[in-house]
C-alpha positions in Angstrom: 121.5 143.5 61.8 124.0 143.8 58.6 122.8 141.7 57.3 119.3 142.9 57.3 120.4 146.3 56.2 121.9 144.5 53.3 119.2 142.7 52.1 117.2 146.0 52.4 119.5 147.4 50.2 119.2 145.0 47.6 115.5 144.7 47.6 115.5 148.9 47.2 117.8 148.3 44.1 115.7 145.8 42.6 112.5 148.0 43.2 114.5 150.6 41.3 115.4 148.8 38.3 112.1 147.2 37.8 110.4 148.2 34.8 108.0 151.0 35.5 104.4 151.0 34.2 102.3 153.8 33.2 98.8 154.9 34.1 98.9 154.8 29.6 100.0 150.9 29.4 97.9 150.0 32.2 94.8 151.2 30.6 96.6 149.9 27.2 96.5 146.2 28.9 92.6 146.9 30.3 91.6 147.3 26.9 93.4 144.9 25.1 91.7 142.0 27.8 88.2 144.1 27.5 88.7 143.9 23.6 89.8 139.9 23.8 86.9 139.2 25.9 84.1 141.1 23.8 85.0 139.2 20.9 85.1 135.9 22.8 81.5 136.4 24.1 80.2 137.8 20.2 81.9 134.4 18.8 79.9 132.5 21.8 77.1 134.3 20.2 77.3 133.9 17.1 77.8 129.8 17.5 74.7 129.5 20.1 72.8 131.1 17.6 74.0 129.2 14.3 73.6 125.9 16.8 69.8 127.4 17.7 68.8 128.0 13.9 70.1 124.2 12.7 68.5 122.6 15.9 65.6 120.4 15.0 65.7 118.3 17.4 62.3 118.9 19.1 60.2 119.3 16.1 58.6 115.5 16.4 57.9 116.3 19.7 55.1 118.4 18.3 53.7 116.6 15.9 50.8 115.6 17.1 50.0 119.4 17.2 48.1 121.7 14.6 47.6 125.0 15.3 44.0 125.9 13.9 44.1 129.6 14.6 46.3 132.9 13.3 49.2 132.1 15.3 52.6 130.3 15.5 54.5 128.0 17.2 57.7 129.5 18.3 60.9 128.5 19.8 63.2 131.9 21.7 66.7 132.2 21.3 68.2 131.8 24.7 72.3 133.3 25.1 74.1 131.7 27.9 77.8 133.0 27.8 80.0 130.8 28.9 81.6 131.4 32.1 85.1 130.6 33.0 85.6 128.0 36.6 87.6 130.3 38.2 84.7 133.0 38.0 82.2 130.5 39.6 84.6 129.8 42.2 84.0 126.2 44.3 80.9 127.0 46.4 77.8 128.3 44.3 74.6 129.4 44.8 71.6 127.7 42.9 69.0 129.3 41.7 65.7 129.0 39.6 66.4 130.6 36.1 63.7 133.1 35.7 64.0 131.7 32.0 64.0 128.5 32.1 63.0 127.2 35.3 65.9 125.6 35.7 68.1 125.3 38.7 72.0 126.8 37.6 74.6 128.9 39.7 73.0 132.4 40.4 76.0 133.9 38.1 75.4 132.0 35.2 71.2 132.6 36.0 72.0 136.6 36.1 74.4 136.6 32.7 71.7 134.5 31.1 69.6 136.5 28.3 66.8 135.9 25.6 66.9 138.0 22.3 64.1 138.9 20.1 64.5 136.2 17.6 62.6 132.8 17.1 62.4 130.1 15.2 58.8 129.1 13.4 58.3 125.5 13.3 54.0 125.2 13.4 52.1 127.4 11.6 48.5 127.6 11.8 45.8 127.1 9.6 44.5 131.0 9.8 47.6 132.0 9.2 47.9 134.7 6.2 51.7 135.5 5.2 52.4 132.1 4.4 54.2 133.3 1.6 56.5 135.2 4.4 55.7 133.2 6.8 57.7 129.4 6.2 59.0 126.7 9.1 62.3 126.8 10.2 62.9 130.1 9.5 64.1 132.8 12.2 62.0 136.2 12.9 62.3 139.1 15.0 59.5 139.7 17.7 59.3 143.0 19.8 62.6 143.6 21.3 60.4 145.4 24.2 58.5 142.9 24.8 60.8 140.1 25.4 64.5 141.9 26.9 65.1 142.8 30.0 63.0 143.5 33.2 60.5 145.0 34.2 58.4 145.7 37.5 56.3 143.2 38.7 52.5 144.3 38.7 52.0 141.7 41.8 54.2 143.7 43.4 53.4 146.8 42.0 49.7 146.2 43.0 50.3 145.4 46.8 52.8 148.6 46.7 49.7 150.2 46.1 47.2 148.3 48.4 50.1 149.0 50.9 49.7 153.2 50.0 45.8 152.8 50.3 45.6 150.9 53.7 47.6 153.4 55.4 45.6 156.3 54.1 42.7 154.0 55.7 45.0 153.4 58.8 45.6 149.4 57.9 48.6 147.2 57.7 49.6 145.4 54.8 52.7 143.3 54.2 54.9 142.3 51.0 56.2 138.3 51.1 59.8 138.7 51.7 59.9 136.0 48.2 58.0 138.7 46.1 60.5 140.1 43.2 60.2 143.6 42.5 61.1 143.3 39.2 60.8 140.3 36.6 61.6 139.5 33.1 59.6 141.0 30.2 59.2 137.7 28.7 57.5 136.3 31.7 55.3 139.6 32.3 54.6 139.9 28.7 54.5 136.6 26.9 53.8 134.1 29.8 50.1 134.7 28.1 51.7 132.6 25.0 53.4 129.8 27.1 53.1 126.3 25.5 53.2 123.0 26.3 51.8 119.5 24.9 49.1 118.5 27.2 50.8 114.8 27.5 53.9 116.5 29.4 52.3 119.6 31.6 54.0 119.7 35.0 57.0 117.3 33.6 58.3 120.1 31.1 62.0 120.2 30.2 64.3 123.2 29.9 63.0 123.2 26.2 59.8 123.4 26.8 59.9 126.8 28.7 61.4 128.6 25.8 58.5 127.0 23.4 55.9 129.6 23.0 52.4 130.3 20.6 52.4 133.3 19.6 49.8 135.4 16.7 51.4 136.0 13.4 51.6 139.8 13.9 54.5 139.3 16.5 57.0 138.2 13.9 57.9 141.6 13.0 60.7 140.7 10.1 62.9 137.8 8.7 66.2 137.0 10.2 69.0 135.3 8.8 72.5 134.0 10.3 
């Protein structure tokens, strides 16, 4: 029982004469790690983006293509920050990038994000800014168009079948797989989606972010 009430004593004593930290140095230490990490992810950027502008690796894929028409063949920029082991943990969930198609752990899927800039690397023959207009350069496309989310008209349509059925006194039900909301680029671009007719239904990763798009979408130049 001493010797208990001994070692409590001691334990008190260190307690006391450990340093103290303040609500200031804590939130010091939060935004010194916040501050570290934000310029982590903008150098992650700014590499994945140098790496996507020198990339020309697919180009001979597509050479047996010509655009005839007023329009463009693009490649997005696609931003996958890197995400450290301990974050994933050791059991993952895969999932079906919205992006890409490809199946990745949900975390690194939801952190995953296109930005309005592409790469030309097919013009077509209609084409009139050619003198603005040149291969392998990088242009930016409507930011609205392309970021983000957005509701899903599917869904938004059977919301409203739903709403006029019950007026009517019907049932109507939504598939549990149905996602409310989806990304812009799908809902707004999936019109422009391109693929070489030798490799439909075998596309790569690459291949998803490849898109044909008119002229009038590349808004302005962009350089790294």
């Amino acid at each position: 029982m001493e010797t208990n009430l001994i070692l409590d004593q001691e334990a008190i004593k260190a307690k006391a004469a450990a340093p103290k930290v303040s609500v200031e140095q804590l939130n010091q230490t939060f935004d010194e790690r916040k501050k570290k990490q934000q310029e982590e992810l903008e150098a992650d950027y700014q590499a994945q983006l140098k790496e996507f502008a020198e990339d020309t690796s697919y180009y001979d894929d597509y050479n047996s293509f010509s655009p005839f028409t007023k329009k463009v063949l693009v490649r997005i920029f696609k931003f996958v920050p890197k995400i450290p082991s301990e974050q994933l943990g050791h059991t993952t969930i895969m999932v079906e990038s919205p992006l890409d198609g490809k199946l990745k752990p949900q975390l690194i899927a939801d952190n995953e994000k296109v930005f309005p800039i592409v790469k030309v690397f097919k013009i077509g023959e209609q084409v009139e800014n050619k003198t603005y207009i040149t291969k392998g350069n990088l242009y930016v496309v409507p930011m609205d168009e392309v970021m983000g989310d957005d509701w899903n008209p599917e869904f938004m349509f059977l919301m409203n079948t739903m709403v006029q059925q019950g007026q009517k006194g019907g049932l109507a039900k939504i598939p549990e797989e149905m996602r409310q909301r989806i990304p812009r680029l799908e809902k707004n671009w999936d019109k422009y989606r391109f693929g070489m007719p030798n490799r439909l239904g075998n596309q790569t990763e690459r291949d998803r972010l490849i898109y044909l798009i008119p002229e009038i979408k590349l808004e302005s130049l962009f350089t790294v």
